[in-house]
C-alpha positions in Angstrom: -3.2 -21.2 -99.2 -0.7 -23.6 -100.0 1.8 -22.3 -102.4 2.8 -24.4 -105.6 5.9 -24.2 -107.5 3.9 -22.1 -110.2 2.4 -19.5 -107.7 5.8 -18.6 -106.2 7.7 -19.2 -109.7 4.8 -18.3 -112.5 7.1 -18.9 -115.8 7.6 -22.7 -114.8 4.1 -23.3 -116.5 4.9 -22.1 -119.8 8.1 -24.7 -119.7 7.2 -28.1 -122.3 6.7 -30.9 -120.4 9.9 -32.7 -119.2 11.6 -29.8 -119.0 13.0 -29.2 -115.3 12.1 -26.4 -113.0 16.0 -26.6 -111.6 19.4 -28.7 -112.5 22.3 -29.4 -110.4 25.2 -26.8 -110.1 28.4 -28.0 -112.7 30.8 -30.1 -111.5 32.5 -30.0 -114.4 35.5 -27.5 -116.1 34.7 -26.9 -119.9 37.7 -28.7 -120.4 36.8 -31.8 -118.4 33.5 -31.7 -120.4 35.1 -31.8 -123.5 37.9 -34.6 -122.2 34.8 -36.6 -121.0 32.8 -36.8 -124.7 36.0 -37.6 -126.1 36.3 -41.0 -123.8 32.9 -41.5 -124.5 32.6 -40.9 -128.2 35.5 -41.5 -129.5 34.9 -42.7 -132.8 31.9 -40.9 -133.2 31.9 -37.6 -135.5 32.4 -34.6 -133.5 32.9 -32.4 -136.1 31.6 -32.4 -139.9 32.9 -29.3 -142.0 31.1 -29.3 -146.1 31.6 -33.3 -145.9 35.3 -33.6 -143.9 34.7 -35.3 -140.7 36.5 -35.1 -137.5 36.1 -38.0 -135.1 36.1 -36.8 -130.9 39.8 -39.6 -130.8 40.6 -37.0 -133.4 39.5 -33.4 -131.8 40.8 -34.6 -128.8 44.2 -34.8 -129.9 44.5 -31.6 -131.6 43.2 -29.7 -128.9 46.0 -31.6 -126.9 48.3 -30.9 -129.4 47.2 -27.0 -130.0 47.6 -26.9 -126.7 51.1 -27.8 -126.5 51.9 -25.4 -129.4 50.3 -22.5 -127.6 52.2 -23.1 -124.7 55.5 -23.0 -126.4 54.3 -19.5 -127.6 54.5 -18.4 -123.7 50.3 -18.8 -123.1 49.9 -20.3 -119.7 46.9 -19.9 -116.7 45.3 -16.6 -116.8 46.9 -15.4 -120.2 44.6 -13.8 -122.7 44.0 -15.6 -126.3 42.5 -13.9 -129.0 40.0 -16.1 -131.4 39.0 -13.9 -134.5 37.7 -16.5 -136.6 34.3 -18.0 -138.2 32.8 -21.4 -137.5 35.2 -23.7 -138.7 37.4 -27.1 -136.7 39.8 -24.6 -136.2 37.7 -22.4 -134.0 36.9 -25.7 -131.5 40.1 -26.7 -131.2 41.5 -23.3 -131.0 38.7 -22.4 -128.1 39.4 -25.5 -126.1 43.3 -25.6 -126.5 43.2 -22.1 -124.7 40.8 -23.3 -122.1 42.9 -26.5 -121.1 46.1 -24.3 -120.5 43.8 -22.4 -117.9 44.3 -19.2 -120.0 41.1 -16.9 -121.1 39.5 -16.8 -124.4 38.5 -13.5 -126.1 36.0 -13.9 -128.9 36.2 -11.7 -131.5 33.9 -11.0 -134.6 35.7 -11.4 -137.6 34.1 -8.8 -139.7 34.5 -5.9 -137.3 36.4 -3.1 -138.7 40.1 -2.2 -137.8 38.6 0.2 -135.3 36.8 -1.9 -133.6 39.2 -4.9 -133.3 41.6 -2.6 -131.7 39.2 -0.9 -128.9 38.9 -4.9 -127.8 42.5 -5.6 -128.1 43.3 -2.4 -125.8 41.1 -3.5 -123.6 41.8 -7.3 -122.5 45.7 -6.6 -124.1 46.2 -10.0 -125.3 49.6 -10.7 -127.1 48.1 -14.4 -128.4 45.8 -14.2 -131.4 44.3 -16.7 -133.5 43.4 -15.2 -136.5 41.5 -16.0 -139.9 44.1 -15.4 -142.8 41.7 -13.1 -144.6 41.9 -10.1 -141.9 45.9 -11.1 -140.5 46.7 -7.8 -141.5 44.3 -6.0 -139.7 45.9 -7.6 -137.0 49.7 -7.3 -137.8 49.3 -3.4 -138.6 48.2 -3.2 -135.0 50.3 0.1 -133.7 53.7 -0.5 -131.2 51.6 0.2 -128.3 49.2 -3.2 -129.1 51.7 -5.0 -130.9 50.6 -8.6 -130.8 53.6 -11.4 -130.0 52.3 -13.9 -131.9 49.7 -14.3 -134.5 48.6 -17.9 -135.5 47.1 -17.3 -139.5 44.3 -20.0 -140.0 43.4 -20.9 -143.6 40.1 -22.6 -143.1 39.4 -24.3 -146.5 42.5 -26.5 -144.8 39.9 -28.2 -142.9 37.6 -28.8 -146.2 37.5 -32.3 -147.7 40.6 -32.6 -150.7 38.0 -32.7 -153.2 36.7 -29.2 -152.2 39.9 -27.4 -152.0 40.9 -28.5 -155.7 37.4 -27.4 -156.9 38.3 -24.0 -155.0 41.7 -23.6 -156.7 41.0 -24.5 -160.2 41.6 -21.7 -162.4 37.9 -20.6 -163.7 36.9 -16.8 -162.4 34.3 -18.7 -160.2 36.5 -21.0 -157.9 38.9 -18.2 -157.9 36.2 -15.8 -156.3 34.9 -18.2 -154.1 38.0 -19.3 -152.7 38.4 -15.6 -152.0 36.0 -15.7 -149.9 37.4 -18.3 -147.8 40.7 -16.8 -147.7 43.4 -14.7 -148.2 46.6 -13.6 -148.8 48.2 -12.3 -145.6 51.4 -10.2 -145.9 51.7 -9.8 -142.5 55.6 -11.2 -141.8 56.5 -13.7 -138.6 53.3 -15.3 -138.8 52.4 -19.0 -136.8 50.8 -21.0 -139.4 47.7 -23.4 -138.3 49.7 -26.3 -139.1 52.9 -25.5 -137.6 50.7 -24.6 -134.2 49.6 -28.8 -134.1 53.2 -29.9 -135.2 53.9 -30.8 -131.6 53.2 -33.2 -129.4 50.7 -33.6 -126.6 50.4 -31.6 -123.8 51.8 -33.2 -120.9 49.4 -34.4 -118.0 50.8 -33.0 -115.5 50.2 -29.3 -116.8 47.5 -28.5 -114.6 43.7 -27.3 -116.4 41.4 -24.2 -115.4 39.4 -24.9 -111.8 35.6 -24.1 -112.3 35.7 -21.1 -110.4 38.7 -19.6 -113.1 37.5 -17.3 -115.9 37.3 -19.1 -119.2 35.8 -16.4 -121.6 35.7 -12.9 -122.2 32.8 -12.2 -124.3 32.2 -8.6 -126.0 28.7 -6.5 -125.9 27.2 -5.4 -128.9 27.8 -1.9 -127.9 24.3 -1.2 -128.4 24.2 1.2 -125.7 28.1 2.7 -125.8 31.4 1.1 -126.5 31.5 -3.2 -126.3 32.3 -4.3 -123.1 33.7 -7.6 -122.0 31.7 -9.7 -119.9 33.5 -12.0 -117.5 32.1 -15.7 -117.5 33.9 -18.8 -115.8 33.8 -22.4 -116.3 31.2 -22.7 -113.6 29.0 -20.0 -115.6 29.5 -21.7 -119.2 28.9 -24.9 -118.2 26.1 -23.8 -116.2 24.6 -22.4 -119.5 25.4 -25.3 -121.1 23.4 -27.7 -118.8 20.4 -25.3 -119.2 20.4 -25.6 -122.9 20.7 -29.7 -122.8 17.9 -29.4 -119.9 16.0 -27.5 -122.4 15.3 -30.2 -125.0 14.8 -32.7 -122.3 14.3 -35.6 -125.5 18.1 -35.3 -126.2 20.1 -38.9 -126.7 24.0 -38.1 -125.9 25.9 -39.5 -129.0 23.0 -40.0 -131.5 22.3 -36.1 -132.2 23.3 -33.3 -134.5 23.6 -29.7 -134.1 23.9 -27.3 -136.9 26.3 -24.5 -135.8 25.0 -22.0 -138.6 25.2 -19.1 -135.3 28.4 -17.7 -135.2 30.6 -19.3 -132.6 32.2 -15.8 -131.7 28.6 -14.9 -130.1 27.3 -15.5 -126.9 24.1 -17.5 -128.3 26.1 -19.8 -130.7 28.8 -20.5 -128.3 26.5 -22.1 -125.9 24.2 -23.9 -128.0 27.0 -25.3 -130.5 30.2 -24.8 -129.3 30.0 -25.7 -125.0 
């Protein structure tokens, strides 16, 4: 009996049609993914947040420029960066800044508790966060023993079209509770603002990025089972994933499509549908 793809392999038969039993292993970092779209795409929105949009020229060079400004806080290759934010610019460019110094990403939700922010952070230990201004503090009142070095406070309504952020701070009780929401107050001390972490110039070229085999991520359980543990993932395994999902929806056009990241970006699922 001659055996088919479908008798050794049975699950290829409930794949759609186009979709292929195998793809090629990535030849590609994460970062050399992302420098390639923005050669390719460069005028083309890469980003649209309620209306403001941010061209790939333009996400390009803020991640270049983030980049720069992380490294002048001490981040370099294998260095842990904390991300607790929601889907916002400032999440991409925060995510891929890390990755082209070669250091490691930790993704954080930002809703977790105190308690369970600091089980993560005494586990991977990193002394970088990047932090959504409405939960700073949390961070900040970290004890001696975790004491993060730097904490870069992102106000996301910063990346909201002008016309937005004046609706959001005009005094009625209802843009006053909406915009806190968005964001806070922090009264955390020392603090890197967003804005001051792209006032630099670009990273030079001859910094050298991750290799594919480098760890890129380190991406929390649930905890379902016990405490959240962090999974190790490289640039070979992300972009892996990422192949899989384009190789999914095998009618794709590069450049003329648009994703919806309503799945947080902190999470596995969302990361690798919206974000790599």
């Amino acid at each position: 009996m001659t055996d088919t793809p479908h008798a050794s392999r049975p699950w290829l038969s409930s794949y759609a049609e186009g979709v292929p039993a195998e793809i090629d292993e990535p030849s590609q970092t994460l970062t050399e993914m992302m420098s390639a779209s923005v050669r390719a795409f460069r005028r083309r929105p890469a980003l649209e947040f309620f209306g403001a949009v941010t061209t790939y020229r333009e996400l390009g060079e803020q991640i270049e420029r983030a980049a720069e400004g992380l490294r002048q806080l001490g981040v370099g290759k294998g260095d842990r960066v904390a991300l607790i934010l929601p889907n916002c610019p400032q999440h991409v460019v925060a995510f891929y800044a890390t990755l082209r110094l070669g250091a490691i990403v930790v993704e954080h939700n930002p809703l977790y508790t105190p308690r369970e922010l600091r089980h993560q952070f005494e586990d991977h230990g990193a002394r970088v966060a990047v932090v959504w201004d409405k939960v700073v503090d949390t961070i900040a009142d970290f004890p001696a023993d975790l004491k993060v070095e730097h904490i870069v406070s992102v106000d996301l309504t910063a990346a909201m079209p002008f016309s937005t952020r004046l609706q959001l701070r005009l005094p009625v009780p209802k843009a006053r509770a909406a915009r806190a929401k968005l964001t806070g107050d922090p009264h955390a001390r020392h603090l890197v603002p967003w804005k001051k972490l792209l006032d630099h110039r670009r990273l030079s070229k001859r910094i050298a990025g991750p290799e594919l085999a480098d760890t890129a991520l380190l991406q929390y359980t649930s905890g379902t089972t016990g405490t959240p543990k962090g999974a190790i993932l490289t640039h070979a395994n992300l972009r892996a994933n990422a192949m899989q999902g384009r190789a999914w929806v095998p009618g794709l056009v590069d450049g003329e499509e648009t994703f919806y990241a309503v799945l947080p970006l902190f999470h596995a699922y969302g990361m690798t549908l919206c974000l790599t």
